[in-house]
N, C-alpha and C positions, 0 to 999 in steps of 0.2 A: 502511402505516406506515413501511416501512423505506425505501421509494421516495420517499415525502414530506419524511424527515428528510434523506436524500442531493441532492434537487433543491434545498431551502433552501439545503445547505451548498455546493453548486456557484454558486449563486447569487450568495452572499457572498464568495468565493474563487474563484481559478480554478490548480487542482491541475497538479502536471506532474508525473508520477512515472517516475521511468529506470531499468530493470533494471540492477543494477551486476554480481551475480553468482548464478550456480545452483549447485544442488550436495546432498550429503547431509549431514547432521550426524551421522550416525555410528548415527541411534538404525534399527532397524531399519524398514521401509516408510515411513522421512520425507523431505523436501524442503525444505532450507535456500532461501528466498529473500531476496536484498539486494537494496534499491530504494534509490533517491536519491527523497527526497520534496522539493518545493517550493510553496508556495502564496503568489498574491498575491493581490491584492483589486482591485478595478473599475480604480480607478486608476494599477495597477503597482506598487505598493509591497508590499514583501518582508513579510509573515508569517510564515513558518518556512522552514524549509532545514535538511534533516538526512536521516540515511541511517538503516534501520531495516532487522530481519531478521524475515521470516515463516516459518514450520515449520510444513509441513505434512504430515500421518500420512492416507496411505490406507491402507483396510484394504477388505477381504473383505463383501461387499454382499449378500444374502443374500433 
């Protein structure tokens, strides 16, 4: 399902995304990430462009 919803949306778009910066945000076992996201469509034209941060928390697997 998740495979089918991502292959449509590659489909329609075609995504560029650039690591801007790593790092921690302070909370214990996280990982601050900054990407530059971009996406156009079949024919080159601009859909979004914007930068966004992911945090991510590993912990202890058990």
């Amino acid at each position: 399902m998740v495979r089918a919803y991502w292959a449509q949306q590659f489909a329609a778009g075609h995504p560029l995304v650039r690591l801007e910066g790593l790092g921690s945000d302070g909370l214990a076992g996280a990982v601050a990430v900054t990407v530059r996201l971009g996406v156009r469509d079949a024919s080159g034209e601009r859909w979004a462009r914007e930068t966004v941060e992911h945090v991510y928390r590993f912990g202890r697997v058990i």
